[in-house]
N, C-alpha and C positions, 0 to 999 in steps of 0.2 A: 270370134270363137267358132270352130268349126260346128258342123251336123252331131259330128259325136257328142256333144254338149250334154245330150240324155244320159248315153253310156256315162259318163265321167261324173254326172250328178249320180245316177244310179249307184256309182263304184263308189263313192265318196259317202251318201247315206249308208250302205251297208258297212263300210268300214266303222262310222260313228254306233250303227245299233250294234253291233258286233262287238266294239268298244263297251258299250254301256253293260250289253250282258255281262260283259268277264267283270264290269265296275262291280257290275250287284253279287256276282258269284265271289269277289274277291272282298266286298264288305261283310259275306256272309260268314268270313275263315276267321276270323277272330285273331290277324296278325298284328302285332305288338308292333307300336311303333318307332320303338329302336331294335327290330329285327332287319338282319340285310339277310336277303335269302333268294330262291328263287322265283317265286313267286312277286319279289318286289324286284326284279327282274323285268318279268311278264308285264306286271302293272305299267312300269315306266315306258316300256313296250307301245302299248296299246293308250297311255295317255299320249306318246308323242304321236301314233298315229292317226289318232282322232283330233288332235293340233293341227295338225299338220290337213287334215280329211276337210274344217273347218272354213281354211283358207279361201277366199272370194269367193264364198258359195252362192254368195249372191248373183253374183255374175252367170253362174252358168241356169242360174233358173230364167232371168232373162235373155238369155239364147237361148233356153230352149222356147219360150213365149215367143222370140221375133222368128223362129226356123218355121215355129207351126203358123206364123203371121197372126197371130193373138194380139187383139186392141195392147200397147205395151202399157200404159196410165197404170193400172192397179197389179200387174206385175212386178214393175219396177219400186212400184210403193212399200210392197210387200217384200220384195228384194232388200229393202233398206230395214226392213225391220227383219229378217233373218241377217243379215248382217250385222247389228245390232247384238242382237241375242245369240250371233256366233262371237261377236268379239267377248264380250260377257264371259262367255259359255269357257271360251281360251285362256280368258285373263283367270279364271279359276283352277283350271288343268293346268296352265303356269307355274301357277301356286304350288299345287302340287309336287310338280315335277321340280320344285326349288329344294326340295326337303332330301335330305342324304339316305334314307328310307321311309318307302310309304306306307304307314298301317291303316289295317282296315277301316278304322275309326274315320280317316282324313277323305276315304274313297265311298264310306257311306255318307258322310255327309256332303260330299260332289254330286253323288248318287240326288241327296235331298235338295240341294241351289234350285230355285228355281229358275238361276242362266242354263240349268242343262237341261232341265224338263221344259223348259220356253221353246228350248232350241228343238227339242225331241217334237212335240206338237207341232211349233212354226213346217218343219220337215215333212211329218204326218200328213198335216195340213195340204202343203203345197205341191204333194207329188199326188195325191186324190185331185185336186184341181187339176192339175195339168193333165193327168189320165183323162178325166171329164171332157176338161177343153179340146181332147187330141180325137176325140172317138168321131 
């Protein structure tokens, strides 16, 4: 994994919180879920791009640990538990994204999984460390 490894983790987080806001802003509309409209549009949108965001995230947190020469042991450890709770976090946006319209109901309670709020923390978590570790 190249040097960019930060950039493309950075891009990939902001894609996921980005994701999540429109999650909360779109459990808050009270769409029916045998409504096809545009907004479930958007939704399917933004779940596949936070699918998609999700993808080896692990990996680039450990390049970015070996770029800055960081002990790799509890890095990689940690890589495997965001990993973990991104696969999780996916197999549920999956779910989702199986249904022929998504109503609000299906996207607050995505919103509620703790695979997506794990994943939101584990993220949280790991981009303060690495700031920490980089200074």
């Amino acid at each position: 994994m190249s040097s960019t490894a930060r950039t493309d983790f950075d891009q990939r987080v902001d894609v996921i919180e980005e994701a999540y806001e429109f999650f909360l802003a779109y459990a808050s509309q009270g769409i029916p879920a045998n409504l096809v409209s545009d907004g479930s549009h958007q939704i399917r949108e933004y779940l596949k791009r936070c699918d998609t965001a999700l993808g080896e995230i692990g990996d680039f947190i450990v390049a970015i640990a070996a770029n800055a020469g960081l002990e790799q042991t509890p890095y990689r450890a940690f890589a495997a538990v965001v990993e973990r709770d991104a696969r999780d976090a996916r197999a549920a946006i999956q779910l989702a994204l199986s249904l022929p319209a998504i109503g609000s109901q299906v996207i607050d309670n995505l919103n509620a999984s703790i695979h997506l709020r794990a994943l939101l923390t584990d993220l949280f978590l790991i981009d303060e460390v690495l700031k920490a570790a980089s200074r």
